[in-house]
C-alpha positions as CSV (number, residue, x, y, z in Angstrom):
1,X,-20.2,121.2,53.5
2,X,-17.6,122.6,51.1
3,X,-14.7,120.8,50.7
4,X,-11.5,122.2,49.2
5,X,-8.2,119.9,47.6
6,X,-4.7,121.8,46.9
7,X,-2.6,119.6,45.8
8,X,-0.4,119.7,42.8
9,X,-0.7,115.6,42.2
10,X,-3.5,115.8,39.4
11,X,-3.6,111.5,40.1
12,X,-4.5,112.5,44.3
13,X,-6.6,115.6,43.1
14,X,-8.9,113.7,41.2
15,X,-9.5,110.2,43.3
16,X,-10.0,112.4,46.3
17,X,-12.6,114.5,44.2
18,X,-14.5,111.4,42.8
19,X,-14.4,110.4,46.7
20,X,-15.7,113.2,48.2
21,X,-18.3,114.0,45.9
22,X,-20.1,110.8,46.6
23,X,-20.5,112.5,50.7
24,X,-23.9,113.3,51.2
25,X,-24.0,117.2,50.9
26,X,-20.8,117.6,50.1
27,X,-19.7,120.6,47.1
28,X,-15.9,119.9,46.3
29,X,-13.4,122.6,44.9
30,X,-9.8,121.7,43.8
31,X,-7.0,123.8,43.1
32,X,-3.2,122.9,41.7
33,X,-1.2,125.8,44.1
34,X,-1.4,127.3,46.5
35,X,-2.3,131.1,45.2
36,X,-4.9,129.1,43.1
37,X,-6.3,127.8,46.4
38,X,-6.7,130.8,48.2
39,X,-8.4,132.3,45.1
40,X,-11.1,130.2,46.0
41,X,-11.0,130.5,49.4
42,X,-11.4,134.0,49.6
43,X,-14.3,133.7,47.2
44,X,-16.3,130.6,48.5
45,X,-17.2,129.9,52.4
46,X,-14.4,126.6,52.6
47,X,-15.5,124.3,56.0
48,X,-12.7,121.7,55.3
49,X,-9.3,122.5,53.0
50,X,-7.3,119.3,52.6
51,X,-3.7,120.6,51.4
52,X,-0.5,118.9,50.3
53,X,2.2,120.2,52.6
54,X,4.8,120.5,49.4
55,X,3.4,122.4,46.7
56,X,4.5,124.6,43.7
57,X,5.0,128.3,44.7
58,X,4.0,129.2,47.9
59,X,4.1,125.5,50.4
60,X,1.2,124.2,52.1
61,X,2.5,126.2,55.3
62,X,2.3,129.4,53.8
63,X,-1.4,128.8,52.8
64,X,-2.5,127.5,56.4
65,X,-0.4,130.6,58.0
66,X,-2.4,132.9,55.2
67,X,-5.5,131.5,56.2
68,X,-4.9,131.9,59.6
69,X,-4.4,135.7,59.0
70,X,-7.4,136.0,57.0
71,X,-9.2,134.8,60.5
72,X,-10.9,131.8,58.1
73,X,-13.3,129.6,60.3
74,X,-11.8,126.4,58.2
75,X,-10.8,123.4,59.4
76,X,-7.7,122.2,57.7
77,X,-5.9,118.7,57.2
78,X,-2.7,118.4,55.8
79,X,-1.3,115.7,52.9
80,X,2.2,115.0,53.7
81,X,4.8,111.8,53.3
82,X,6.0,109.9,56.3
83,X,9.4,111.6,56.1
84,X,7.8,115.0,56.5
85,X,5.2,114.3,59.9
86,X,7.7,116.3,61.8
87,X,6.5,119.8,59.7
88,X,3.2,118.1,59.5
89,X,3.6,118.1,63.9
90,X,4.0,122.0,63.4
91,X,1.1,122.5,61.1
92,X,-0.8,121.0,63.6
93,X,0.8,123.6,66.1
94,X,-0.4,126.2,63.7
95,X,-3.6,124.9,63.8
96,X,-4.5,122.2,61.5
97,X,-7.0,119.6,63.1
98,X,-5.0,116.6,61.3
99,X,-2.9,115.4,58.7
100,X,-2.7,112.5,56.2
101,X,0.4,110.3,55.1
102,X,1.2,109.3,51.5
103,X,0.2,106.7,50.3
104,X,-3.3,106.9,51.9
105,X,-6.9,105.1,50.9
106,X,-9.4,107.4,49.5
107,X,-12.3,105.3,51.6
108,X,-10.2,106.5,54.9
109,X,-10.4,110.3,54.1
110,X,-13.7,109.6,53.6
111,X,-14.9,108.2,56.9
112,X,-12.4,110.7,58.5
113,X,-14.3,113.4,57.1
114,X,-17.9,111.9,57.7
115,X,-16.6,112.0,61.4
116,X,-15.8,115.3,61.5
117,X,-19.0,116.5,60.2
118,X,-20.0,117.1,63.6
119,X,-17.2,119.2,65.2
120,X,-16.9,120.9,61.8
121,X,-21.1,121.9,62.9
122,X,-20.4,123.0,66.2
123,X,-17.6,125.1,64.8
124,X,-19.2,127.2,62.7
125,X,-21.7,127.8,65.2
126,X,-19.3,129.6,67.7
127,X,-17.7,132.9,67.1
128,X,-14.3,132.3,67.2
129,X,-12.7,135.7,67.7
130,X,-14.9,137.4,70.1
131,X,-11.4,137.4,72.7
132,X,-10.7,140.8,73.2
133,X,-10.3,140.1,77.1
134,X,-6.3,139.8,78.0
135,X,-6.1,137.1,79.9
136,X,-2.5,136.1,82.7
137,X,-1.0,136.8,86.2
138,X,2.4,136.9,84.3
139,X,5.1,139.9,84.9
140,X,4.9,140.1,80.8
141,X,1.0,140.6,80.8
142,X,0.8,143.0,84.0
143,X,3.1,145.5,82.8
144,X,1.3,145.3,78.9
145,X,-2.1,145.8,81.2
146,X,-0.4,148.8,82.9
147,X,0.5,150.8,79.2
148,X,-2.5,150.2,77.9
149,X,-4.2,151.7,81.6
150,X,-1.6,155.0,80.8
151,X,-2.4,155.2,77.3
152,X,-6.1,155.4,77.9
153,X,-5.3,158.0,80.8
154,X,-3.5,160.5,78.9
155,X,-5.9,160.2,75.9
156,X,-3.5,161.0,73.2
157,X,-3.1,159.9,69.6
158,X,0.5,158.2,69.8
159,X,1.8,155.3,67.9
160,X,2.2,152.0,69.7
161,X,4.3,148.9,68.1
162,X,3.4,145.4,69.7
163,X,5.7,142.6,68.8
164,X,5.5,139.1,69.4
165,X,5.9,135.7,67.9
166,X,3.0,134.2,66.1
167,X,0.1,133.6,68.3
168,X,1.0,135.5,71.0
169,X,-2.3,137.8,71.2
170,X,-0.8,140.8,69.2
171,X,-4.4,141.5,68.1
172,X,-5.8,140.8,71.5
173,X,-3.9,143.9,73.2
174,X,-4.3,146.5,69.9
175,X,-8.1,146.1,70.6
176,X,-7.5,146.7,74.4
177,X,-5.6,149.6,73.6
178,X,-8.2,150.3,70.9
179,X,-11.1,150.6,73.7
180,X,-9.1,152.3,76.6
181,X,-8.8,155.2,73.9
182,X,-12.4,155.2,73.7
183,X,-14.9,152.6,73.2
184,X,-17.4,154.5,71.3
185,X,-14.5,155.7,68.7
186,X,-13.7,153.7,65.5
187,X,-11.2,150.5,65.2
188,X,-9.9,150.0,61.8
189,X,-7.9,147.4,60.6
190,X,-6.2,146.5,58.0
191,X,-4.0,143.2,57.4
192,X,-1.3,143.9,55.8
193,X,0.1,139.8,55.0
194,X,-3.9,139.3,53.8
195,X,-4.1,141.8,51.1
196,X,-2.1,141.6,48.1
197,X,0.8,144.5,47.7
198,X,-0.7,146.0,45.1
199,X,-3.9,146.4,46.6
200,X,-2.6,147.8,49.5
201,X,-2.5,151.6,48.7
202,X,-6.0,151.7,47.7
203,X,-6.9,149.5,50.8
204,X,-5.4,152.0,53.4
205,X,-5.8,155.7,51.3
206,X,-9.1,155.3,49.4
207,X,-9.4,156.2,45.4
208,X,-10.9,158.9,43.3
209,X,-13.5,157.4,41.0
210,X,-11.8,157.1,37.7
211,X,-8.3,156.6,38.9
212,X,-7.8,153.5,37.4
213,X,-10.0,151.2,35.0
214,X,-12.1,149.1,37.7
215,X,-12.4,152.4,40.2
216,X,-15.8,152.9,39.3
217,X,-16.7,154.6,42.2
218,X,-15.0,156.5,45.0
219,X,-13.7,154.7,47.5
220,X,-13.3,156.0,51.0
221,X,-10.1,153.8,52.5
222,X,-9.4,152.6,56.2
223,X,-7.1,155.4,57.3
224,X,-10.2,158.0,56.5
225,X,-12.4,155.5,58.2
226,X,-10.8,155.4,61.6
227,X,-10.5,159.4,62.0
228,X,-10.8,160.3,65.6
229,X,-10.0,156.9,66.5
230,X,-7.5,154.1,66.1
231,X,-6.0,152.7,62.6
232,X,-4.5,149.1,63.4
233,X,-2.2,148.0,60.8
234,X,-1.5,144.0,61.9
235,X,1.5,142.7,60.0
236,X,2.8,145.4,59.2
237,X,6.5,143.9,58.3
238,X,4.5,142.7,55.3
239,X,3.5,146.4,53.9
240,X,4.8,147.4,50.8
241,X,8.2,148.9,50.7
242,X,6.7,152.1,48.5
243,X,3.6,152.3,50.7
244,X,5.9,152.7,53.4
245,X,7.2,155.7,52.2
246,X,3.9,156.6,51.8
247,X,2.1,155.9,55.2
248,X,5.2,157.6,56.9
249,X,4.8,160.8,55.9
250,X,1.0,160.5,56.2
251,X,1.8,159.9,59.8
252,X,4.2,162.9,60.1
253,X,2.0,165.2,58.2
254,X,-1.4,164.0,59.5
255,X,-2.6,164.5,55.7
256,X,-3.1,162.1,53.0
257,X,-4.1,161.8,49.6
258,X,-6.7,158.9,47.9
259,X,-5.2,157.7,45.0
260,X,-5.7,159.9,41.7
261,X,-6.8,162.4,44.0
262,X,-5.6,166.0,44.8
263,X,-7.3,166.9,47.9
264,X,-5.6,166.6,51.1
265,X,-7.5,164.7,53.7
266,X,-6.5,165.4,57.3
267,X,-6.0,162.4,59.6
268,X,-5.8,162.4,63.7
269,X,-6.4,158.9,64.2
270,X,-4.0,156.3,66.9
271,X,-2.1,153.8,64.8
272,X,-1.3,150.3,66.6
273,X,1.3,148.7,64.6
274,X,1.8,144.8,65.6
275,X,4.2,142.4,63.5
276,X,5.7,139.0,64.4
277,X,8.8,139.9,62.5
278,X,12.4,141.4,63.3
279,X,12.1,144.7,62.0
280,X,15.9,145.4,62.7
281,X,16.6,142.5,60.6
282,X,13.9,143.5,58.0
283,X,15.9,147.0,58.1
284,X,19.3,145.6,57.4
285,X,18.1,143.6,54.4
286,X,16.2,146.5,53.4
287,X,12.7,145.3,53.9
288,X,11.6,148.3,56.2
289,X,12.0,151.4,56.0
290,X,13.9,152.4,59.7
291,X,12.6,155.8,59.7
292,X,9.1,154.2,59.8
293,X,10.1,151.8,62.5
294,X,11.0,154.6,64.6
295,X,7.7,156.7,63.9
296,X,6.1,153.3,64.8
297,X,7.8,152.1,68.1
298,X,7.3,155.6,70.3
299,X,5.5,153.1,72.8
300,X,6.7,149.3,72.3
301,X,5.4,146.4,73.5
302,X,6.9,142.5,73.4
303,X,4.3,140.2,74.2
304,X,6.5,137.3,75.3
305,X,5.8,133.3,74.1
306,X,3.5,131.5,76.3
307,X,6.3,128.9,76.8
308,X,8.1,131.8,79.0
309,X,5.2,132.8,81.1
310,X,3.3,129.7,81.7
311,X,2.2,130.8,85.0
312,X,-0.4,132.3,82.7
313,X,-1.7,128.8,81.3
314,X,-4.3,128.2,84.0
315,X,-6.0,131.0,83.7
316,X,-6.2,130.9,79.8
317,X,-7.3,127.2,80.3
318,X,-10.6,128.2,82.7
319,X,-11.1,131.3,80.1
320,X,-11.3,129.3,77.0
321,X,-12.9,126.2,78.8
322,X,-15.8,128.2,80.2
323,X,-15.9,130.8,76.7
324,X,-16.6,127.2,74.8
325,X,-18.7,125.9,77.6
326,X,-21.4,129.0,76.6
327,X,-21.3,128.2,73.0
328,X,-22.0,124.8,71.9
329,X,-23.4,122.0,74.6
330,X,-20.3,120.4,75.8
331,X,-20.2,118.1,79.2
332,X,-17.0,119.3,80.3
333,X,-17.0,121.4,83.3
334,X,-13.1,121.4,84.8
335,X,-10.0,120.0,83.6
336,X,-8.1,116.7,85.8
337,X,-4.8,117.9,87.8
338,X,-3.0,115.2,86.1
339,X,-4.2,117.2,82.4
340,X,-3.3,120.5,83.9
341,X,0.3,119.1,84.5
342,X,1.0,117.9,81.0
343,X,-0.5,121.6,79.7
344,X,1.3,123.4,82.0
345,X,5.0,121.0,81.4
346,X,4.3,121.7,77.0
347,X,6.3,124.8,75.3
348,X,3.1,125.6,73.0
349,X,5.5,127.0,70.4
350,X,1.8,128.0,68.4
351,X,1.5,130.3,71.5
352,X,-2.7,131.6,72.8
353,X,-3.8,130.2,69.6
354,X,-2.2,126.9,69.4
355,X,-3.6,126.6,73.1
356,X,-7.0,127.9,72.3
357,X,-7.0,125.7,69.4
358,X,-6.3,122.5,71.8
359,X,-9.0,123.2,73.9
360,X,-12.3,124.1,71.4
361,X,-11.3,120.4,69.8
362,X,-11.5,118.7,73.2
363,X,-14.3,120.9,74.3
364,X,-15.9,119.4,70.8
365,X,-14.9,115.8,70.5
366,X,-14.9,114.7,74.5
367,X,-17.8,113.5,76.5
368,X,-16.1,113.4,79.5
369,X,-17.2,115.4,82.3
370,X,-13.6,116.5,83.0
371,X,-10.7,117.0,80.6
372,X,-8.8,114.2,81.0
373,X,-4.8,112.8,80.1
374,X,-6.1,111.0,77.5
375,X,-8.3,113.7,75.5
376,X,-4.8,115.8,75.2
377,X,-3.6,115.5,71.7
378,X,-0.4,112.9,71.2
379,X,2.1,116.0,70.2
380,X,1.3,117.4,74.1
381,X,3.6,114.9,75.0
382,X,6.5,115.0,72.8
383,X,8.7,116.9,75.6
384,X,12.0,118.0,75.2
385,X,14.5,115.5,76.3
386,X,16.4,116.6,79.8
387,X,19.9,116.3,80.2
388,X,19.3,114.8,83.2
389,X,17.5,111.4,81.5
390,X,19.6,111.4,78.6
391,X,23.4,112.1,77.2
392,X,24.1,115.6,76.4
393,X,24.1,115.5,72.6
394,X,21.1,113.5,72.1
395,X,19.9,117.0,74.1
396,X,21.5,119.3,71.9
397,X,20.1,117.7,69.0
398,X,16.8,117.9,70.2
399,X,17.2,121.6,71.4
400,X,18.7,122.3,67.9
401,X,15.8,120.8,65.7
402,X,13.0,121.9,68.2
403,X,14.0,125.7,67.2
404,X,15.2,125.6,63.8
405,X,11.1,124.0,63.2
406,X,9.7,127.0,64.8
407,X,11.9,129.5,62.7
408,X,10.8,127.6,59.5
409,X,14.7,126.3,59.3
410,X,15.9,129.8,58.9
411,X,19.4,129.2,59.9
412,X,20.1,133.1,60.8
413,X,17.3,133.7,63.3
414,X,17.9,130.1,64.4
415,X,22.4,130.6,65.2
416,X,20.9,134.0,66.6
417,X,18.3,132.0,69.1
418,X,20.5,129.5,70.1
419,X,23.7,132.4,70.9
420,X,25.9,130.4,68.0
421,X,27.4,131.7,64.4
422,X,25.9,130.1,61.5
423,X,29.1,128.6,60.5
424,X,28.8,126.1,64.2
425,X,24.9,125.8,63.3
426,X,25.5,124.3,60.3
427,X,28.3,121.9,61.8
428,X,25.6,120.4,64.2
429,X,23.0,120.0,62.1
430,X,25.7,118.3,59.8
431,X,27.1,116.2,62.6
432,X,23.4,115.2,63.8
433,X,22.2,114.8,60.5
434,X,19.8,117.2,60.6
435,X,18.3,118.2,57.2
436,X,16.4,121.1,55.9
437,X,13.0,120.1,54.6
């Protein structure tokens, strides 16, 4: 198993290193950053990363949501301090199994770890990302089912933008719309948050051998690759700003160039564009390039947060249970109507994935022959408080912190949420004492 430490505390780094390496069949990597951490994860096949939630640079969120766009089968547990278990409760949303509080004992990482030697086994056995089914009864879902049926009917190259918060399946519906265009035709994509900017270019147009000191042979890039059929460019409010320009007038031209090249390459491919950012907003601080957005959004779709069409929980619960059921030897065969509730009553602010997540651990860990109440994980049942149970302000508070978590404490797109100005944000979280991390 290889185990990998990020944490910039050299004291933690090392006891946890002399710890782990006395694991039977254990290899264990450390790194001081984050960027220095996902060197090596990118390099080396990483089963378990154990990372401090505050680091230098880029924080221990940003490297579990980069490794959750890399589509990394790792399991990851978060180092945090007891003040800080509430971001630690939204790692967990984002898909880390567990987390540890400072100060901790070395010997108690170690037996955690040693018991999660066999759910980290049964892991790597299933393939993870074979979804491509869209799964719900919702409005939201029906009508997404109904473009995708219309796109693949008219058989055109177009350009389709799918939005969405995190989680939400973005993916999931560009490779429906992928094989209603034609199943035998080529998918391409490329990630736009998982490869550095300056790679980028090269990634997406190809180079000419020779056009720079390590091109030492031509490359033939994803937007050649996927002629005749569909280039998928996932988060693509991370692109470049100069690639932008770029890809745009690849896309109104239907001709590119590699780099260092001189030939012009024609291109008739669909692009799917998805992104779980504003682009407006990205536009007004000059992030994106608006005449891009508007070559991108000829056909939109919203995928909407599973906490607003939860009619469509059920059915995701008997897809995921049964998908699981086929891939590892689990005793579970249905799911108790007291479990269902809870599910059904939680806003899953991590969306599909935070769901899907949920239900491969149980589907690992219980031996239960039904999913019960008590195989849910604790943060299930941290509701929000109703005005009807308690005073109004102990409400608001709640309301307040609950979004300003899931927008990362961004106090613009938090005042926008909530239909307040900034100015009367800021009063309430100074009146409830309600601090940025």
């Amino acid at each position: 198993m290889n185990i990998l430490i990020i944490d910039d505390e050299k004291s933690i780094r090392y006891s946890l290193e002399v710890g782990l390496k006395k694991l039977d069949d254990v290899n264990v990597y450390s790194a001081e950053t984050g960027e220095k951490g996902l060197e090596i994860i990118q390099k080396t096949p990483i089963d378990l990363a154990i990372i401090d939630i505050k680091l230098p640079g880029i924080d221990g969120l940003e490297v579990l949501e980069r490794i959750n766009k890399l589509k990394l089968n790792t399991t990851i547990i978060m180092i945090t301090y007891i003040s800080e278990v509430r971001i630690a409760v939204k790692a967990m949303k984002m898909g880390a199994y567990d987390y540890f509080t400072k100060p901790f004992k070395v010997v108690d990482v170690m037996n955690s770890i040693n018991n999660l030697r066999d759910f980290i086994d049964k892991k790597n056995k299933i393939n993870i990302h074979s979804n491509e089914i869209l799964i719900g009864k919702s409005k939201n879902i029906q009508e997404i089912r109904n473009i995708i049926s219309k796109i693949g009917e008219k058989n055109i190259n177009t350009s389709v933008l799918i939005t969405g918060e995190s989680g939400t399946g973005k993916e999931v519906v560009a490779k429906n719309i992928g094989m209603a265009v034609g199943k035998d035709k080529p998918f391409v994509p490329l990630n736009c948050a998982a490869v550095p900017k300056t790679l980028q270019e090269s990634e997406l147009f190809g180079y000419e051998k020779g056009s720079f000191s390590e091109a030492k042979e031509k490359k033939i890039g994803l937007m050649e690759r996927s002629n005749g059929g569909t280039l998928f460019l996932d988060e693509v409010g991370d692109m470049d700003l100069s690639l932008q320009k770029k890809l745009l007038r690849a896309l109104q031209e239907k001709a590119f160039r590699r780099v260092g090249g001189s030939k012009e390459i024609s291109f008739n491919s669909m692009i799917i564009a998805a992104t779980n950012k504003d682009l407006r907003y990205e536009i007004k601080h000059g992030n994106f390039r608006e005449d891009l957005y508007f070559r991108l959004n000829v056909i939109p779709i919203k995928i909407k947060p599973l906490r607003n069409r939860k009619e469509d929980i059920e059915e995701l619960l008997e897809y995921f249970m049964n998908f699981y059921k086929d891939k590892m030897d689990s005793s579970i065969k249905s799911i108790s109507d007291e479990a269902l509730n809870v599910m059904k009553e939680y806003d899953w602010y991590g969306n599909v994935r935070e769901l899907k997540n949920t239900i491969e651990r149980i589907m690992i860990l219980s031996n239960n022959k039904n999913i019960e109440v008590s195989d849910l994980p604790e943060d299930l049942f941290l509701k929000k408080k109703s005005l009807k149970d308690n005073d109004l302000q102990e409400a608001e508070k709640q309301i307040i912190v609950d979004i300003l978590v899931k927008n990362d404490f961004n106090i613009t797109h938090t005042s926008k949420e909530l239909g307040i100005t900034r100015t009367t944000l800021r009063n309430k979280m100074k009146k409830y004492e309600i601090e940025s991390p």
